[in-house]
N, C-alpha and C positions, 0 to 999 in steps of 0.2 A: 161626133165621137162614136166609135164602134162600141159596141155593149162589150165586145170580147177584145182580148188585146190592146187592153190603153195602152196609150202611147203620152210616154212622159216628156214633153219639153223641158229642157236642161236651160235652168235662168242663172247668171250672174247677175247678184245686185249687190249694192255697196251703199250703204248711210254715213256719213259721219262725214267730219272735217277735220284737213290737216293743221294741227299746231303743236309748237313748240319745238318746230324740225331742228331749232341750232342741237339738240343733247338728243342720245339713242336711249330710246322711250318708248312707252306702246302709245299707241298712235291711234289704232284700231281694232278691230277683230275681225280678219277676213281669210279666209281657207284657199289657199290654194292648191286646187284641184292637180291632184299628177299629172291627167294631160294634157292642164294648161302648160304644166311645167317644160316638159322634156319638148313644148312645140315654141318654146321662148328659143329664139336665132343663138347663137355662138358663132362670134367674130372673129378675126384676127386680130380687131386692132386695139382690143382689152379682155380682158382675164383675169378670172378670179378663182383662189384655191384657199385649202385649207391644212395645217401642219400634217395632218396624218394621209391625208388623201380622199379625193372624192368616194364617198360613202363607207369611212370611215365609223368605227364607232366610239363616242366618250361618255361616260358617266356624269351623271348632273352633278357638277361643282367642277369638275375637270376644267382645266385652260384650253383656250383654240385660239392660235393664231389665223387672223385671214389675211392674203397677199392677195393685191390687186396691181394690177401694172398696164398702161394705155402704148400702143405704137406711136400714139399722135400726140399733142398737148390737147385739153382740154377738161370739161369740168365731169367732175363721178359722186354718181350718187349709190351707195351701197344699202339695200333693203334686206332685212331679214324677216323670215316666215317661220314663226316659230312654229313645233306641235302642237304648242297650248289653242292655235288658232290667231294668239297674237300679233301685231304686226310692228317690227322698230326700224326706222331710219338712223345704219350708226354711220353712215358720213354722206353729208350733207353738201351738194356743190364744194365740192373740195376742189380748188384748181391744180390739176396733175402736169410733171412733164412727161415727153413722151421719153420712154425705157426706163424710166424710174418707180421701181417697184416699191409701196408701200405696205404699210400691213396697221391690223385693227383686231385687239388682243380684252378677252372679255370671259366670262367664266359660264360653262352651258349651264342652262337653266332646266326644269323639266317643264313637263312631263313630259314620259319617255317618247319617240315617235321621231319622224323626219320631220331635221331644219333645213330650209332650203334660203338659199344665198342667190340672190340676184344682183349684176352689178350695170348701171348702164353708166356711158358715157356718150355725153354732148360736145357741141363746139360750144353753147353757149349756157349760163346757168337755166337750171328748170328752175319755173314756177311753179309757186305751194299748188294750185289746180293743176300744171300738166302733170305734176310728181304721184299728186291723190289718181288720174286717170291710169299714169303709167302702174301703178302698185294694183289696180284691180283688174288691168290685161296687159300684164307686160309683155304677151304675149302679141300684143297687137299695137305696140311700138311705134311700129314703119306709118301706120295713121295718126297716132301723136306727135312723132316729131320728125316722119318723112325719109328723106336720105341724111338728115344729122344727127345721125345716134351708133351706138351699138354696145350690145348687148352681151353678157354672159352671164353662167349660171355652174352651182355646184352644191353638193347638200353630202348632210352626212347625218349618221344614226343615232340618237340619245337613248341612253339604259338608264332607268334607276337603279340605285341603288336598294340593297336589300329593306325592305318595307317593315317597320314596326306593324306589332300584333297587340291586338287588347283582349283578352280571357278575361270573364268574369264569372262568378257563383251563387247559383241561387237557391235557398237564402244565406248567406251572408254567417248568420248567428241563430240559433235556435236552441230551443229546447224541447228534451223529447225526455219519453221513458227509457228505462232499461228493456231490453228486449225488442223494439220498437221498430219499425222499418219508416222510411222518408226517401222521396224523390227530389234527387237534384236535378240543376239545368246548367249545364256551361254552353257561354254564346262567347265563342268567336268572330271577331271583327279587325280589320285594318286598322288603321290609326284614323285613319279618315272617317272610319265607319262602314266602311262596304262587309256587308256580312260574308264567310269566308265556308263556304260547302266542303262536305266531301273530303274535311282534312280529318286526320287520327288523332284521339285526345288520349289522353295516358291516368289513371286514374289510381291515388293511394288511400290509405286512412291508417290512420296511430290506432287504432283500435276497433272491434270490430269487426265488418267484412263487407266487399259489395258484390254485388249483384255482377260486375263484369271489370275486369279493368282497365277493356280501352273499347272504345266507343267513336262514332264518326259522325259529324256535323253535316245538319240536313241541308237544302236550299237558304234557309232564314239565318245558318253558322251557329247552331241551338244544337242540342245533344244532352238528352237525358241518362242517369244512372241512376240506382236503388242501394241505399245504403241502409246494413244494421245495425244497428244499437248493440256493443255490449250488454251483458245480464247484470252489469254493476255499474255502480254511479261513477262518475269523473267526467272529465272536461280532454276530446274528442276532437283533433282535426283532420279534416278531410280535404286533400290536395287534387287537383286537376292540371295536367300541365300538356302543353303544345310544344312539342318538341319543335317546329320548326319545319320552315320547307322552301324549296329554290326559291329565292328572294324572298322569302318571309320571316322572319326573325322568330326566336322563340316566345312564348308568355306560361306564366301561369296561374294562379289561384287558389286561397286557400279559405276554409270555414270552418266554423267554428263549432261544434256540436257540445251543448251542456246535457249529458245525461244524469237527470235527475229521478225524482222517486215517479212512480208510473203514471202518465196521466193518461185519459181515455182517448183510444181510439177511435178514430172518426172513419165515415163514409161515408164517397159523393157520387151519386148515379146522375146520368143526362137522358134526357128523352126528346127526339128519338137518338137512337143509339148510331144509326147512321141514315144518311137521305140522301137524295140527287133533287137539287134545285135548276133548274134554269139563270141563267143570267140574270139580275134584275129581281127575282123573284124575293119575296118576304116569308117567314118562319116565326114560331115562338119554339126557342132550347127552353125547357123546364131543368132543376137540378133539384135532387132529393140529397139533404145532409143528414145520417143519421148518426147513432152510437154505437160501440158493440153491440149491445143489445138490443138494438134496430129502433129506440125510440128519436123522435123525429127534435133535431134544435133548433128551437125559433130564435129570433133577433140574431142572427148570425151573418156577418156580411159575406158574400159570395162575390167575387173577382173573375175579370171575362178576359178573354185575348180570344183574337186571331188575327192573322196576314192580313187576311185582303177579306172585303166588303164591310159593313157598317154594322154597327152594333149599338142598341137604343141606348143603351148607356155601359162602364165600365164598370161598373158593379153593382148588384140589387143587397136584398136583405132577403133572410127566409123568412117565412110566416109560419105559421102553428104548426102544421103540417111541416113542415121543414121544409118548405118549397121555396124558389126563388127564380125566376126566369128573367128571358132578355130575348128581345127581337132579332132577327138575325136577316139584314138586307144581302142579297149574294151580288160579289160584283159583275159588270159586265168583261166577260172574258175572250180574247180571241181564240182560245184551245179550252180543251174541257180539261179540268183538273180539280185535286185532292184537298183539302184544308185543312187542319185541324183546330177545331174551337176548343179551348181548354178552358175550362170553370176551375178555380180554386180555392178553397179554405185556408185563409193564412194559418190557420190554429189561435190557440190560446194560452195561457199559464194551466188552465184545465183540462182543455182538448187538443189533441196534434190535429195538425196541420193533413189536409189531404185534397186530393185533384182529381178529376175525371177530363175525359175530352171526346168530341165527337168527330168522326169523319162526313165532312162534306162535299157534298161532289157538284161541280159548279159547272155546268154544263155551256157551252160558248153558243152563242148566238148565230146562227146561220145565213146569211146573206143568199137570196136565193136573186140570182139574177135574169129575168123576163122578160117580157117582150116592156113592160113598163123602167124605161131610163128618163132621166130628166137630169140636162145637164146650164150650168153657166156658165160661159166663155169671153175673156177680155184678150183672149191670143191677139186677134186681129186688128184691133183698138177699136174695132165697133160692137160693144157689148150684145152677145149671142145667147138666145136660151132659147127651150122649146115648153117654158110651162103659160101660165095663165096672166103671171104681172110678175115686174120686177123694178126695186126701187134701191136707190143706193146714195150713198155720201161716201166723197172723197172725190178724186178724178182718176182717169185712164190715163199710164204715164207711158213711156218708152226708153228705151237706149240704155235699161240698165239689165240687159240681158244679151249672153253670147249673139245669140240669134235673135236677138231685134226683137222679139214678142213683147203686147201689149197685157198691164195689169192693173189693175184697182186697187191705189195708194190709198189708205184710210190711216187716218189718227187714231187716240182713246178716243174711245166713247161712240164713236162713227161707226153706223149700223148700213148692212146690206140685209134685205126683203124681198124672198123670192116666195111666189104662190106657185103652185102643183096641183095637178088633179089627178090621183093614179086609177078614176074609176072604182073603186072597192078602198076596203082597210086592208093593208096588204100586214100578212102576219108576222114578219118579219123585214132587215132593210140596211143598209148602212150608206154612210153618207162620207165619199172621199174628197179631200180639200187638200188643193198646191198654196201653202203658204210659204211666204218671205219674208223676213224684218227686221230691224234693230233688236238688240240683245235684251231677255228676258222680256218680249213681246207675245201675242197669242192671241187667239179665236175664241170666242165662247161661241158657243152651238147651240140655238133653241130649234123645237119644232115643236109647233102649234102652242108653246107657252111650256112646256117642261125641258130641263134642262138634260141635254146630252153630254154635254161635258164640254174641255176647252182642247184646244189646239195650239203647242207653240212653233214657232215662229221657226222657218230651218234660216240658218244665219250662210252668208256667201253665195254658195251656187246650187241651186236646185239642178240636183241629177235625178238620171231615170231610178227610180223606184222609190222616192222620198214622200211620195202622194203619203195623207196621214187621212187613219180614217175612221169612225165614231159609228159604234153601233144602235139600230133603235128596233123595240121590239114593238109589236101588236099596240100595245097600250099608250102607246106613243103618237099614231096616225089618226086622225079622222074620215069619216066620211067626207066625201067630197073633197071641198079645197081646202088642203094643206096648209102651212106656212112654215119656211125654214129663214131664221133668223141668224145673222151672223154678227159679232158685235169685237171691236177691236176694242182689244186692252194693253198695258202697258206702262212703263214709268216717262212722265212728263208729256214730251213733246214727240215721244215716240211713234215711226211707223210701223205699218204692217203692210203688206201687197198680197194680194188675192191673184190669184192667175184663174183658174176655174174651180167647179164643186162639180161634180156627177151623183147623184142619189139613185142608188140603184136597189132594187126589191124584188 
């Protein structure tokens, strides 16, 4: 393999077995790729449509009638390829006569995406194996069943419908003084939970005033405001509401603010106030809580967040000082980017509630690629490397790929051991892996004994650019010989298939 311009072999593979073909059922999970599609034959002597017409669109819950119709008698099997990635058989050697059009009426399902509709017809019924062959290349038919088949095809478009929204508010319920200021947080999310960026929140209060009244949700679907307390007591709510937007329904949110007789104002400083870490890299955040009058509260618990990397714990306590800190591990990142750590003071019946946060700048790891490559290859079916030793469980299989290339089948638990030598500790490196497998499958990745992380499993057809790739810094290599570990996991009796690994520095 060149050091410049990998080149991705494009695999088909397929696990699983067919049952329960009498009823239309998912069967499997297998993707078929678009250009397998449009290169499956269209006959004369059968046809297959849909009520609205090829690429058509309907709505999930929408009816679709399908017509299928033979010039000849003989037996039809109809497969559907859902977006979900799903696969059903809704009719199953049905013996047809010829000019007799039938039809098979079912209600679209989502998610939203191309269903595509495959129909073949035989002179004689398929068998559950040539049916499982025919559904992962139907494309390649004329070697399953010769000159007695043919083929058609048609697909059409699914939209969801408009998508529920969940808004909520934080906190909830409080108490403050008269006079008082408090930061909210409204987190925008799907119904499913996908957090929701970049949309416009709308913002009230019965009493009061805030700081702005609409406000726009970051990457995380999070969005702060600053709201004040009246100069007199009563009971306070403060609304946030989501209007809505193409396909997303509206939501909103309300809270509950008791302003009562004054209690002390709190504050929370972080140090450092901002930093740039490396990937990988380790920190201690300090936070100072004090009182209006700057004296320091001890036994006060302090609450942690952020996105992305590790935090030694989610919350500390201050000590005398008013101090309270937390470890701050940065993740490994492919692009260098922003975070915000946010410390916060729930408050108390005696003290409000207050927050700080720091900017962290999470700097991505560099892949420098030199004259040092080290790759493994099971393309050929004769396992290739250029390091020092290599040792493996599983076997080298075939035929479950467009193009015939050879890969290394592994179960759970089934480890592959490669040795390297890159001459020095190289300061930087990353390590790209073609994997394959049954669903919720994956890779753990060691080298020299610390963990890089896992890899899961791309499911169907490995196309060009799906390589998946783990970064390692300096502290990660050794002198001399290396070792990179590969370890398949997985539920049961599941596989995995390795094609190659390249480690490049």
């Amino acid at each position: 393999m060149q050091r410049r311009g990998l080149v991705v072999l494009a695999v088909v593979l397929f696990v699983g077995s067919i049952m329960g073909l009498a009823r239309a059922e998912v069967l499997l999970r297998f993707t078929l790729h678009p250009q397998v599609y449009i290169s499956i034959p269209r006959s004369a002597d059968v046809s297959v449509s849909v009520d609205r017409g090829e690429g058509a669109t309907y709505d999930i819950g929408d009816p679709v009638t399908i017509r299928f119709r033979a010039t000849r008698d003989g037996y039809v099997n109809l497969i559907d390829y859902l977006p979900s990635g799903d696969v059903q058989v809704l009719v199953r050697n049905r013996f047809v006569r010829a000019g007799i059009s039938e039809t098979y009426t079912k209600n679209v399902t989502g998610p939203g995406g191309t269903e595509r509709l495959v129909v073949l017809l035989t002179r004689n019924p398929v068998s559950d194996g040539d049916l499982e062959r025919f559904i992962q290349a139907p494309h390649q038919a004329g070697r399953i069943f010769h000159a007695q088949y043919a083929t058609d095809r048609t697909h059409f478009q699914v939209v969801a419908r408009m998508e529920g929204t969940i808004l909520t508010l934080e906190p909830q319920t409080v108490q403050i003084g008269p006079s008082s200021a408090l930061v909210f947080t409204a987190s925008l999310s799907t119904a499913s939970g996908q957090p929701l960026g970049g949309q416009e929140l709308v913002w009230s209060t019965s009493s009061g005033s805030l700081a702005t009244t609409r406000t726009v949700t970051d990457s995380r679907g999070m969005s702060r405001n600053t709201f004040y307390a009246p100069s007199f007591s009563g009971t306070v709510t403060v609304e946030v509401r989501f209007p809505g937007g193409v396909r997303l329904a509206p939501s909103s949110a309300v809270a509950t603010v008791e302003v009562g007789q004054r209690i002390v104002e709190t504050y929370l400083s972080l140090e450092p106030a901002k930093t740039v870490l490396a990937s990988g890299e380790r920190i201690r955040i300090v936070a100072y809580l004090r009182d209006r009058e700057g004296r320091a509260l001890a036994g006060r618990t302090i609450e942690w967040e952020v996105p992305q990397g590790t935090l030694s714990a989610p919350s500390s306590v201050t000590d005398t000082s008013g101090r309270a800190w937390v470890f701050y591990t940065a993740p490994r990142v492919a692009t260098t980017g922003d975070f915000d750590l946010v410390a916060r003071f729930p408050g108390s019946a005696q003290y409000a509630p207050s927050e700080a946060f720091v900017t962290l700048t999470v700097e991505r790891v560099r892949p420098v690629l030199s004259e040092a490559l080290f790759f493994v290859d099971f393309s050929s079916g004769s396992p290739k490397h250029n390091g020092s030793r290599l040792s493996y469980q599983g076997k080298v299989v075939a035929g479950f790929s467009v193009n015939d290339v050879s890969l290394l089948e592994m179960r759970r638990g089934e480890v592959l051991e490669f040795r390297f030598s890159p001459g020095g500790v190289p300061e930087e490196g990353a390590v790209y892996l073609w994997v394959q497998g049954d669903p919720n499958t994956r890779v753990r990745v060691t080298l020299n004994g610390k963990d890089l992380g896992t890899v899961p499993a791309v499911g169907g057809l490995l196309a060009p650019g799906t390589e998946q790739r783990l970064l390692a810094v300096a502290g990660d290599f050794v002198e001399g010989t290396n070792t990179l570990k590969v370890t398949a996991e997985g539920p049961g009796r599941s596989v995995i298939r390795l094609q190659r690994i390249v480690i490049a520095f």
